[in-house]
N, C-alpha and C positions, 0 to 999 in steps of 0.2 A: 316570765310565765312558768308556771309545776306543772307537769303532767303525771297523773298518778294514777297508776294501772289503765288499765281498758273498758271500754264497757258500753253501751249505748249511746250515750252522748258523745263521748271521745272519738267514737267509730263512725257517726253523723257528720261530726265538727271535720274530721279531716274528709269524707268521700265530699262534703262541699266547698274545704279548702281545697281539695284536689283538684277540681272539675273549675272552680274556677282563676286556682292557678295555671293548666293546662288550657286556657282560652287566655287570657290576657297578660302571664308574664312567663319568657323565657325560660328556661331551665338551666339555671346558671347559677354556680356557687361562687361567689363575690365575699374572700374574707381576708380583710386587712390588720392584721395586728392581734396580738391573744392579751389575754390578760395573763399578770407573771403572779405564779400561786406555783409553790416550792417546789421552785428552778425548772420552771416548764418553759421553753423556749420561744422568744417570740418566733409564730407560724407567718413564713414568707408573703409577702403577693401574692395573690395566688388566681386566675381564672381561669374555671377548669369546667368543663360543660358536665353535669353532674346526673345525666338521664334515673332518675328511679329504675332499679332490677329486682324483681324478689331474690331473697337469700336462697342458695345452691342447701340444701339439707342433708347431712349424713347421720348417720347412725354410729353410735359406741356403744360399747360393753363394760361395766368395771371390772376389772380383774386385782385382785388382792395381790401385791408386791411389798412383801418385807412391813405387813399389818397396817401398809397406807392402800388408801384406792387411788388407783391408775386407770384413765379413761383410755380406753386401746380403740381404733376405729377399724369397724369391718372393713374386707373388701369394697371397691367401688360396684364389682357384682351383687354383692351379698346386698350391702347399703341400697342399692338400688331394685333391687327383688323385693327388700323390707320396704320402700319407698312407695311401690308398685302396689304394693299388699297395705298399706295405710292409706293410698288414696284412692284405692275400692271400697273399703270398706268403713272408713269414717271415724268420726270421734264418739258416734255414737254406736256402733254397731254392738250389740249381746255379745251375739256368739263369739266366741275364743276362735281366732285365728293363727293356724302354726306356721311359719315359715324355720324351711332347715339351710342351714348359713354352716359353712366352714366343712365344704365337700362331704355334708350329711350331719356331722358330726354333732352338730349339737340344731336345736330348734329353738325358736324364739317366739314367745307368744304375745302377739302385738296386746292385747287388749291388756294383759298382766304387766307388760313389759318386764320382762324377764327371757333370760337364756339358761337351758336347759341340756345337760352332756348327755348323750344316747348310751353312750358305751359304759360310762363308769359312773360310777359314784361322785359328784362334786356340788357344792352348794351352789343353788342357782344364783348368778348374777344380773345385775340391774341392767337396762336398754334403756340409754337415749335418743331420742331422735333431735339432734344439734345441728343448733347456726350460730351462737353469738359463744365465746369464749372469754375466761378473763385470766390475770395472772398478776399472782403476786412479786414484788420484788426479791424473791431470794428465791422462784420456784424455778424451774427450770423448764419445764412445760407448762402448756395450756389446759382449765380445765373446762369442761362444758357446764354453761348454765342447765336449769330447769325450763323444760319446753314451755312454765308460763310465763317466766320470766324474760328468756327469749323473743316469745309473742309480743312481749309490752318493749322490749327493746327495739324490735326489729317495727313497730307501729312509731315508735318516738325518731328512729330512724327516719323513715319515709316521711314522717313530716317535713325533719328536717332537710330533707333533701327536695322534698318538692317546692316548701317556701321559701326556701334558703335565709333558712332561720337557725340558725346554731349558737353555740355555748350558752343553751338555754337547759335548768336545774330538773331532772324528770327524778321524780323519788320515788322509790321504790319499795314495794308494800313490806320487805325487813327495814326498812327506814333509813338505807344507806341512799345516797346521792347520786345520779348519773351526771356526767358533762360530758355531752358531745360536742368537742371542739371543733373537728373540722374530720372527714369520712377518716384518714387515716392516724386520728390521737382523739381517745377516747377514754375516760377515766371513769374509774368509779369510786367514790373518798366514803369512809366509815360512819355511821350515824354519829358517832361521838366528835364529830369535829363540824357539824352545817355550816359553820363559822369560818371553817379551813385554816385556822390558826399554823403558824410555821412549828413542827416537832419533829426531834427525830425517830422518835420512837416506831418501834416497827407497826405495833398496832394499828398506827394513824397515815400509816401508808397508801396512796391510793393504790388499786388494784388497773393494770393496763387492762381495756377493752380489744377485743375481733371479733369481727363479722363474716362471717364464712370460714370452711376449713381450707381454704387456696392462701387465706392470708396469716397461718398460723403452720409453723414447722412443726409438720407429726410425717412422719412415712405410712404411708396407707399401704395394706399386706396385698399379693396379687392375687386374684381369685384363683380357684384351684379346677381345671376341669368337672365335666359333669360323671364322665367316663372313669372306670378303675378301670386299667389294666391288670393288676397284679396286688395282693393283698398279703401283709406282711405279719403276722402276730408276735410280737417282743414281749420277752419272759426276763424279768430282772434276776440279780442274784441278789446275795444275804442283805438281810435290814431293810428298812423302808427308804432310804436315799441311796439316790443311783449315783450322785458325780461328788466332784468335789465341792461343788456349791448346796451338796446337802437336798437338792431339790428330790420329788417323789418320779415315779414311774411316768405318771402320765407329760411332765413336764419334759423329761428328758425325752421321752418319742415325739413330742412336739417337736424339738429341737433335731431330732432327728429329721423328720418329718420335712422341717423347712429348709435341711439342708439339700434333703433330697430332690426336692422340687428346686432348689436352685441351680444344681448338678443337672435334673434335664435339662434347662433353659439355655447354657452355657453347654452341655458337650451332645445333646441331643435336641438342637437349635430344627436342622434343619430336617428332622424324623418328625417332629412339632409341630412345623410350620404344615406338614401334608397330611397331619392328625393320624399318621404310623403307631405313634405312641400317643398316650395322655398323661396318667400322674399316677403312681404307685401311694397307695395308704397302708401307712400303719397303726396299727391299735395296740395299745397295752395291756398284760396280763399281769393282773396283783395277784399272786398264795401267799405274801406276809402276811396281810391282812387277816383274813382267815387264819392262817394259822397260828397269830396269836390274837385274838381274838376271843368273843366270850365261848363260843362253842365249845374247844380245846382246854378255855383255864389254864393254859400252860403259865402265861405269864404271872397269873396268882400265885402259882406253885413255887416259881422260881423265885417269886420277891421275898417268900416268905423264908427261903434257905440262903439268901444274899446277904453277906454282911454290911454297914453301914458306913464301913470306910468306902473313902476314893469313890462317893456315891457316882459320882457324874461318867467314872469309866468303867466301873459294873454295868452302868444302865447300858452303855454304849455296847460293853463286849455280850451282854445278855441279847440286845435287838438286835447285833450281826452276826458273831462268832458263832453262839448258840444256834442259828440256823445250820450246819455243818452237820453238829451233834443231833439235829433232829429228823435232818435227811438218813442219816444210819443210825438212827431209834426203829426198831420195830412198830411204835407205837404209833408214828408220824410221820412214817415216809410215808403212805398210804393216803395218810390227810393232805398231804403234798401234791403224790402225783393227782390224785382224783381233784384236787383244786384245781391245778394246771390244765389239766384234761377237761374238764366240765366246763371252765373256763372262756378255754378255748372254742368249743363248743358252740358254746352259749355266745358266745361275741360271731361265729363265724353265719349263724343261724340268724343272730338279730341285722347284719351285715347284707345277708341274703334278699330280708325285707327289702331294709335297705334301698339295695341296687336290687332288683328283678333282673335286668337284663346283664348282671355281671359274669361272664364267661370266663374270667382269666383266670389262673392258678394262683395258689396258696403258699408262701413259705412262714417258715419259722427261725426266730432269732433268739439266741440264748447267753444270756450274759453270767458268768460265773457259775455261779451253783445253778442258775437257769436255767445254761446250756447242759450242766448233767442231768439236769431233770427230764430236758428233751430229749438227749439221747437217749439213755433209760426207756423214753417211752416211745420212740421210735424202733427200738431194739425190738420190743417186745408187742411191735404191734401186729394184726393176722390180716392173710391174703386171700383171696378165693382160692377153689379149690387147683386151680393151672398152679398158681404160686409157689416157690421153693425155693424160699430162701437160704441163703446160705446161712449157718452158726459160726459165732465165735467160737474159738477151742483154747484151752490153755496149751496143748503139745498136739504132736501129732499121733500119740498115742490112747487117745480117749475111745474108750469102748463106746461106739454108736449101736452095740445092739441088744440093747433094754427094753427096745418097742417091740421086741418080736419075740420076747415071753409072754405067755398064756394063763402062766398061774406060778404060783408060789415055789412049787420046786422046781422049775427051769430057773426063775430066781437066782436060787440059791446053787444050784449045782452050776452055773454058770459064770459063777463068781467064786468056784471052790469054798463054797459056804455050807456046805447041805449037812453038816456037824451042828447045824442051830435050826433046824429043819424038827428036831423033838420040841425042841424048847416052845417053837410056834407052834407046834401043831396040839401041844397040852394047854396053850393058850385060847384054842379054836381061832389063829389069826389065819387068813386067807388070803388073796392078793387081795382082795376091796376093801378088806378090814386094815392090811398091811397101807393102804394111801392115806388110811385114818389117823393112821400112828405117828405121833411127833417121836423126836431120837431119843425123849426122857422117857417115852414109854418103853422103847427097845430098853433101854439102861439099865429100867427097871424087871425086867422081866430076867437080867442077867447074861447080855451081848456085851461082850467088849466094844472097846473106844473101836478100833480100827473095819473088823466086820460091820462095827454101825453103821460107819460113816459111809462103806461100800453098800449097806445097801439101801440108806436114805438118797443116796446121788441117784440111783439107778429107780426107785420108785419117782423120784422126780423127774427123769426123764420118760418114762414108761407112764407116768401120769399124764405128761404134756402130747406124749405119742396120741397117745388116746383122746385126750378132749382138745387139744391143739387146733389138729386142722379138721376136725367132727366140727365142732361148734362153731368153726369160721366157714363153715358149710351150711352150717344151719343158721346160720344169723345170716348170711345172703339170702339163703332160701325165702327167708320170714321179713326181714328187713332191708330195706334199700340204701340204709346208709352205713353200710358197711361195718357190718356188728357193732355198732356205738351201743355201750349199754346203758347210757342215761341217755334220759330228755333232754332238750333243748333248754330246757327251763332251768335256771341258774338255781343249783341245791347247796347246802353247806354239807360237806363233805364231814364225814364222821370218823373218829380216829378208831381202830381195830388192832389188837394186836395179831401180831402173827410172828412167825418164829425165823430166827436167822439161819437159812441154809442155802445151798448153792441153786442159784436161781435153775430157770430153764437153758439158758445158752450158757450157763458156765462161768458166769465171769464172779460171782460170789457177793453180790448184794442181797438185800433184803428179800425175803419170799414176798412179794404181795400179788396181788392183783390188779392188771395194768388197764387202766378204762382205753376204750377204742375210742381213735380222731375220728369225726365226719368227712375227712377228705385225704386224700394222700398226697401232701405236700411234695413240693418241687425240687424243695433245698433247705438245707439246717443250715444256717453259720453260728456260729458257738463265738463269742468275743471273750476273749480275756477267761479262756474255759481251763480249769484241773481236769479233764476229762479221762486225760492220759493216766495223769496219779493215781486216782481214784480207781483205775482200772488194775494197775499195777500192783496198788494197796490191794485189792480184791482176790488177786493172784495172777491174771492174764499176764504171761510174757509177750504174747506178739498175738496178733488178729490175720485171720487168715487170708489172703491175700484176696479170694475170689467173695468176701463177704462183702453185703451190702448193705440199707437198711430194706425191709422187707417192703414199703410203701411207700419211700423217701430217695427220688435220682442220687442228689447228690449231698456233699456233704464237706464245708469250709472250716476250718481253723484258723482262725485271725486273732494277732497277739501284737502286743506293742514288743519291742525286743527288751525293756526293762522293767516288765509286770511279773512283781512277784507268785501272781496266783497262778499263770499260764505254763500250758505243758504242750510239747507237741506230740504227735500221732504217728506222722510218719517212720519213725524209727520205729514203732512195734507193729508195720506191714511188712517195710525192708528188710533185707538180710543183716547182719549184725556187723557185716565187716564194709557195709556201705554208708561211708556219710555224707550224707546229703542236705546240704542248708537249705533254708525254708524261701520261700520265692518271695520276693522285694515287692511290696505293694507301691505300683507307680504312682509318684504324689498325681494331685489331680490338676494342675497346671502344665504335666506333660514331661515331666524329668526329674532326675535324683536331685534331692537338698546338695546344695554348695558344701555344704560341712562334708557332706558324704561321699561325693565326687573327689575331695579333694583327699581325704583320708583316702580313697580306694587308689588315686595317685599314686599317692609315696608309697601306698602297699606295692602296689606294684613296679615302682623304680627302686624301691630295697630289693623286691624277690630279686629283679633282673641283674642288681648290683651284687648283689650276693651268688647269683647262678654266673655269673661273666668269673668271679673273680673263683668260682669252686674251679671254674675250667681251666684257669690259669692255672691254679696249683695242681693240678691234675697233670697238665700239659710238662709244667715245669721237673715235677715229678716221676714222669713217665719220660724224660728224654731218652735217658743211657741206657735204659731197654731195650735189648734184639726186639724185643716182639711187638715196637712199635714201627719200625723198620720192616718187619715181614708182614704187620696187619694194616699198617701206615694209618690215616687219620681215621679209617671207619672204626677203630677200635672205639671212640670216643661217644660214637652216634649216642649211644642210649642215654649218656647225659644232655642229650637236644631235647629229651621230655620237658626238663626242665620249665621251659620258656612256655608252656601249657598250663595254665594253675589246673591243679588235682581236683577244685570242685568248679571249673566249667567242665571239664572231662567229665566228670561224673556226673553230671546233672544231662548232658549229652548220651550218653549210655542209658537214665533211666527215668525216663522220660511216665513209661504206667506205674502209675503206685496203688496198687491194687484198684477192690472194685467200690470203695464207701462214695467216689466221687468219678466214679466211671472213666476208672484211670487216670486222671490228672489229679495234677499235684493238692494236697489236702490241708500243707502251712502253708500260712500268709502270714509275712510281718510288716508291722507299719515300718515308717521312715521316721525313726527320732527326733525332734526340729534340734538349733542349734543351743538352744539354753539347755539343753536335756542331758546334751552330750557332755556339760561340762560334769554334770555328778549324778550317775545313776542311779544313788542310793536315795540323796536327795529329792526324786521323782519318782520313786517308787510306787509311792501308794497313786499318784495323780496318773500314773502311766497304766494303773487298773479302773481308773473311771475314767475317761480318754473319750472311750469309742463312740457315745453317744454324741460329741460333738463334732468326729472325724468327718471331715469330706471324702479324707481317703477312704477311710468304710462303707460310708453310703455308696460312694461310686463301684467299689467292687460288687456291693448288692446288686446296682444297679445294672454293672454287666453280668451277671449270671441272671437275670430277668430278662433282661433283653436281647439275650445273648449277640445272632450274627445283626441285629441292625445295627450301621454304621454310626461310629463313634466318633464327632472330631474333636482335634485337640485345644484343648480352654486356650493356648496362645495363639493359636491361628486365626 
């Protein structure tokens, strides 16, 4: 017997093979012996009571991996929301139906069948809704039929099992063959063999059959809560690939993303199970894009000056390197931070849709050049009018009283300048004319290098005096979200030049103009951040101990200990004569690495071998001395510091480190695994794309989010 597709009759034939197998013969699969068709095994004895169930239905998604499609299966929540929403609405329904799967993030339109990313940019992919699966001999997964295909399989099925009729030939409208031998070996052989001729060739393969996804190994993802507690927005650094596998932004917060929800599961089990907590989301922030992109032309620009050797590592050091150089261009740091800024924005606004009822706080993550961009704009971001934040300063000697000139000659007399007080005044410059002026206009008018530059610093603080905290007044007054001066609405930022002089707090980057966040974030962590360089390069020796960010609690620095790009911080809040190593990120199974423990060992059985044997020579030294006789052994005490290492002492002594993270400690280093340790150099570059896979990272996120609820430990 052929059974070929479905259709009227076919669907006749069997509801009255059905009804009148279900009155006068058993339900019972009775099959002795198989036919041998290349090296298919004689199938055992076999009576097995074989009741008809309809097939269990899930839903997948393609996702593009490495230019194949790979069928990935939602959620058994999501799956079953999509499941809910197709058996309301039918095979026939018009209207477009959206269902949003993957904690909002993306929507699916049952009628298109397609998935659709909320937050970013990505090409919509294909929805299945699957029950029957097949697989080649060299594949290693399953992949899903077409839901017609499926239909016709899953109706050739049910015959089979109601009349207990098998290894019977069902063809199929591409013209390949099905043989269902018995429920659990199922084959399907290529149109070019009907005949089943014995080859080896791969073409002529058959393909293994499954029915259902119970009987086919895939890991199905766990669904993610409905609730956000806490909202994360991650800023990459230089180039469009964030790790070592070259993948983009949104791939690596993925990965982030799932590690983080595995870390609640595991160390905030029982905060979970009383719905204390739910699930922290992150989202991703692209400005490569944009900024090299058609807006900008940079990348035109730059091909057209590249030479033609060593193409392949030009391209490379042009899409990473190059971003450094454009962050301190006058021309495109601007196009930078206003990306990031709008950016953010714009993801935090469409978020809000989103969730309505989302209450929780906001932070932000900054990976390399990232995280300078955030600081930068957290630096520079304004308070209401209570607010008074503290500045960075380069010394302790910076004249703070700029703001309390009036006019032009207080200026000048006030800085021992009032000798170029003609010179402006035959210019007709004033103080408002004077905020006009770039330092080439002074130059030209015939001020020296050194008066210049005293009194461009001083207009730019007496600038900021003045519309600083006025306009952060008046953008409360007028606006509710906290002077943001763009829309919501996602704009392509436009590059501007502007001129290189000492910002407003001092530290010596670019002049621009810094766009306002919609929200005042919780916490910065900076991964694998120059933060420090960059500040150092700019001029800043030290940060002032009581500084903050002006809208932003706190504030992390986390670093692998053999990433080249990483700098720390806390040496330029401390004193110069205090050194203090950076605090040990505990791995996330509850203890130091074995390599680590063991090395901290023998550090420590050398000190103590070495402090035993100082004392001997000490001792043996000091015998024939009256003045051990008259001081007798106290003379010695002060070498019993010894057996104290100098940096638990010192980390014991300085416990505030100023105010960026409200006095606690501001480094964080990971824990190096044991292949790492054997060569530093050789891990270098892998030790600055790291952190989007670290557990240990997400779990430090995750306790400054959740701060005092109870943690317990992944071995217990």
């Amino acid at each position: 017997m052929h059974l070929l597709g479905t259709g009227p009759l076919v669907n006749n034939t069997v509801r009255f093979a059905l009804s009148v197998r279900s009155q006068f013969c058993p339900k019972r699969v009775s099959v002795r012996g198989a036919d041998h068709w290349r090296g298919i095994p004689d199938v055992l004895s076999m009576n097995v009571v074989e009741p008809y169930e309809p097939v269990q239905h899930h839903w997948f998604y393609n996702q593009q991996v490495d230019s194949k499609d790979s069928w990935q299966p939602f959620s058994r929540e999501d799956s079953q929301r999509l499941e809910d929403a197709y058996s309301r609405v039918g095979k026939c329904e018009k209207d477009e139906v959206v269902v949003a799967t993957d904690g909002r993030r993306y929507d699916v339109r049952l009628r298109e069948r397609k998935r659709y990313s909320v937050y970013w940019e990505q090409k919509p992919a294909e929805v299945k809704r699957c029950s029957w699966f097949h697989k080649d001999s060299k594949d290693m997964t399953y992949t899903p039929y077409s839901e017609e295909l499926s239909d016709i399989l899953e109706d050739a099925y049910m015959i089979a099992v109601t009349l207990d009729e098998w290894k019977q030939n069902l063809e199929l409208p591409t013209g390949e063959t099905v043989i269902l031998h018995n429920p659990k070996l199922m084959m399907q052989y290529p149109s070019s063999c009907k005949d089943f001729p014995a080859s080896t060739n791969e073409r002529t393969q058959p393909r293994t059959l499954k029915r259902g996804i119970e009987n086919i190994p895939v890991e199905i993802p766990e669904g993610e809560p409905e609730i956000v507690d806490h909202l994360v927005f991650m800023v990459h650094g230089i180039g469009p690939a964030c790790d070592i596998r070259f993948r983009g932004i949104v791939q690596c917060v993925n990965e982030f993303r799932i590690a983080s929800n595995s870390l609640i599961k595991s160390h905030f089990r029982q905060s979970e199970d009383l719905c204390i907590i739910r699930r922290v989301d992150y989202l991703p922030v692209n400005w490569h894009k944009v900024l090299h992109g058609e807006s900008t032309g940079v990348d035109k620009d730059i091909e057209r000056i590249t030479l033609p050797s060593i193409s392949r590592l030009r391209q490379f050091s042009n899409d990473t390197v190059l971003d450094l150089f454009f962050y301190n261009s006058a021309t495109y740091c601007q196009t930078m931070v206003d990306t990031v800024a709008s950016e953010i924005n714009r993801l935090h606004s469409l978020f809000l849709q989103r969730h309505p009822h989302f209450t929780g706080h906001v932070s932000l993550v900054g990976h390399g050049l990232g995280s300078l961009i955030l600081f930068d704009l957290l630096t520079n971001q304004e308070t209401d009018a209570d607010g008074k934040p503290h500045e960075l300063h380069e010394d302790a000697h910076v004249d703070t009283g700029c703001s309390s000139y009036e006019s032009l000659e207080e200026v000048l007399k006030g800085h021992g300048l009032e000798e170029h007080l003609s010179v402006l005044h035959s210019e007709q410059v004033d103080m408002e004319s004077l905020m006009l002026c770039s330092e080439k206009d002074l130059k030209d008018v015939g001020i020296p290098l050194g008066p210049r530059k005293k009194i461009m610093n001083c207009v730019k603080k007496w600038k900021h005096s003045r519309t600083g905290s006025g306009h952060a007044a008046q953008n409360e007054t007028h606006s509710p979200s906290l002077g943001m001066r763009n829309t919501y609405e996602h704009q392509t930022p436009t590059t501007s030049a502007v001129d290189y002089q000492h910002s407003y707090v001092g530290i010596g980057q670019v002049s621009i103009d810094y766009p306002q966040l919609a929200f005042h974030p919780q916490a910065l962590f900076a991964m694998g951040s120059p933060i420090g360089m960059f500040l150092t390069v700019r001029g800043l020796k030290r940060i002032d101990s009581n500084y903050s960010f002006p809208t932003c609690k706190s504030f992390y620095n986390i670093f692998h200990p053999f990433d080249p790009v990483a700098y720390r911080i806390e040496p330029m809040i401390l004193p110069q004569d205090v050194d203090l190593p950076p605090m040990l990120i505990p791995h996330h199974k509850g203890r130091k690495r074995m390599h680590l423990e063991l090395k901290e060992g023998l550090t420590r059985v050398s000190s103590d071998l070495l402090g035993s044997l100082r004392m001997v020579w000490q001792s043996i030294s000091q015998v024939p001395s009256p003045a051990l006789a008259e001081g007798g052994i106290s003379s010695m005490t002060p070498t019993d510091e010894v057996e104290v290492p100098p940096m638990e002492q010192k980390e014991r002594n300085f416990t505030k480190v100023g105010m960026l993270n409200r006095g606690r400690r501001i480094d964080f280093v990971l824990q190096e695994t044991p292949i790492e340790s054997f060569n530093e150099y050789l891990f270098a570059i892998q030790s600055h794309l790291c952190y989007w896979e670290s557990e240990d990272t997400a779990l430090l996120v995750l306790r400054e989010i959740y701060g005092n609820i109870p943690m317990r430990n992944a071995l217990s």
